[in-house]
BAMI-336256 format. One line per 10 residues: number of its first residue (from 1); their letters; for each residue x, y, z of C-alpha. Coordinates in Angstrom, 3 decimals. Layout:
<sites>
NUM) A) X/Y/Z  ...
</sites>
This chain:
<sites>
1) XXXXXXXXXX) 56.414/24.365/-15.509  54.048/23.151/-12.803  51.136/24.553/-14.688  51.678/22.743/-18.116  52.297/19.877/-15.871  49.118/20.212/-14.331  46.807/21.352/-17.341  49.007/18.090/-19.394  47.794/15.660/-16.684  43.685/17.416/-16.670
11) XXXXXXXXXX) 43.529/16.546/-20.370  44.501/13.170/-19.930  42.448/12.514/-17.536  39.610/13.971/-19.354  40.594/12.347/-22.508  40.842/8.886/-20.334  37.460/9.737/-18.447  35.452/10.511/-22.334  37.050/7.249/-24.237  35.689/5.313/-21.053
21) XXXXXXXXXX) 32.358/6.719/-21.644  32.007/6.798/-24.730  33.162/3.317/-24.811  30.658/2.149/-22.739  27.625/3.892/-24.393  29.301/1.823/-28.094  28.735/-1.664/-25.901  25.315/-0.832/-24.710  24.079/-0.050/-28.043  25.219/-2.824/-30.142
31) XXXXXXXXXX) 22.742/-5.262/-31.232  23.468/-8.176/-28.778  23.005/-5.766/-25.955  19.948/-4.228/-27.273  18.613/-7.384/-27.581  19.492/-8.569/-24.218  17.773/-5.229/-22.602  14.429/-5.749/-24.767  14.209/-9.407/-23.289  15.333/-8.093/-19.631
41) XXXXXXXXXX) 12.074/-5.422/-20.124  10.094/-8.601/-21.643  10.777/-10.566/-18.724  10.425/-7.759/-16.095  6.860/-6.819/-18.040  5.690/-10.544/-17.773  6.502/-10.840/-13.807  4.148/-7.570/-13.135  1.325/-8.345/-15.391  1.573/-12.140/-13.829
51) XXXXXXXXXX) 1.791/-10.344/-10.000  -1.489/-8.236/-11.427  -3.056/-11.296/-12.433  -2.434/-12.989/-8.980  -3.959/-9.607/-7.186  -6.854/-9.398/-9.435  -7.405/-13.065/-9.139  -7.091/-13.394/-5.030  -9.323/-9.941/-5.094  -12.031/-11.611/-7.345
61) XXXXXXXXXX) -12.401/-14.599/-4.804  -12.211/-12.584/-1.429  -15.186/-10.423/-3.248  -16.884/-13.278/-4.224  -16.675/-15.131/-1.057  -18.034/-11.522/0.391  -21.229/-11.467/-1.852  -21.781/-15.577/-1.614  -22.200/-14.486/2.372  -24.102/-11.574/2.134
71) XXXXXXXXXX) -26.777/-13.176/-0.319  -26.913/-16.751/1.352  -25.361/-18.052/-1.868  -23.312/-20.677/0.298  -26.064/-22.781/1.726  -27.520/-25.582/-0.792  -30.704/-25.193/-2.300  -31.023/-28.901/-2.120  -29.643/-31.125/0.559  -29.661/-34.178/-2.469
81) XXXXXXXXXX) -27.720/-31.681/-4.578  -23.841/-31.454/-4.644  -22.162/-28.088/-3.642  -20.229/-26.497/-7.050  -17.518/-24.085/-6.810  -16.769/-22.129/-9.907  -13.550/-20.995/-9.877  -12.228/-18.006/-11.613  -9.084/-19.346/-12.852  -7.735/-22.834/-13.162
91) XXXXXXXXXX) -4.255/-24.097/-14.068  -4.488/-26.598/-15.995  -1.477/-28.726/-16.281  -0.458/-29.975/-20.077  -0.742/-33.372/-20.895  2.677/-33.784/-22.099  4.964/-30.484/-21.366  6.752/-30.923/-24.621  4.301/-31.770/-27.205  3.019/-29.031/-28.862
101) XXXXXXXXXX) -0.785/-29.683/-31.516  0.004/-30.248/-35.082  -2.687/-29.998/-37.768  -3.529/-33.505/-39.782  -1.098/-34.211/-42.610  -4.463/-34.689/-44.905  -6.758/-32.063/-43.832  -10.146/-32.361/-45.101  -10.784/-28.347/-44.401  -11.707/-26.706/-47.575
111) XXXX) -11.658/-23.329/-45.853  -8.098/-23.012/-46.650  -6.408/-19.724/-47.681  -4.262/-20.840/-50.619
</sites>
């Protein structure tokens, strides 16, 4: 008796613990949640190339600043002539942060795929 019990109440439970799961794995591959892990990756992608852009970027002016000193690049040829920094990347700020460029209504480009 206590072993039918006992086997009874092991099946359950593994019939409980397998609908759970497989449950689960149904939800995470639906469409909705596939989508919603492609744009988690998409988003997690963007962050480390942007952190790699900020590395390479502070890198690229620390070396620069290095080889400015090392070949006397900082002093001014010319005392009359203004001092210009190039810098490797600028952020430039849009004019208006929700217009976006539209093309003329009547273009006169003739180099038009039709």
């Amino acid at each position: 008796m206590f072993r039918r019990t006992f086997w009874f109440t092991a099946g359950a439970a593994a019939g409980v613990w397998a609908t759970t799961k497989v449950n689960r794995k149904i939800k995470q591959l639906t469409p909705e949640s596939l989508a919603a892990q492609a744009a988690d990756k998409a988003i997690e992608t963007g962050h480390k190339l942007k952190d790699f852009a900020l590395d390479v970027r502070d890198n690229m002016v620390r070396r620069e600043a290095e080889l400015g000193g090392a070949l006397g690049l900082e002093a001014p040829v010319d005392p009359d002539l203004p001092v210009q920094r190039h810098y490797a990347v600028e952020a430039a700020e849009p004019a208006h942060p929700n217009t976006y460029r539209t093309l003329p209504y009547n273009s006169d480009n003739r180099n038009e795929d039709h």
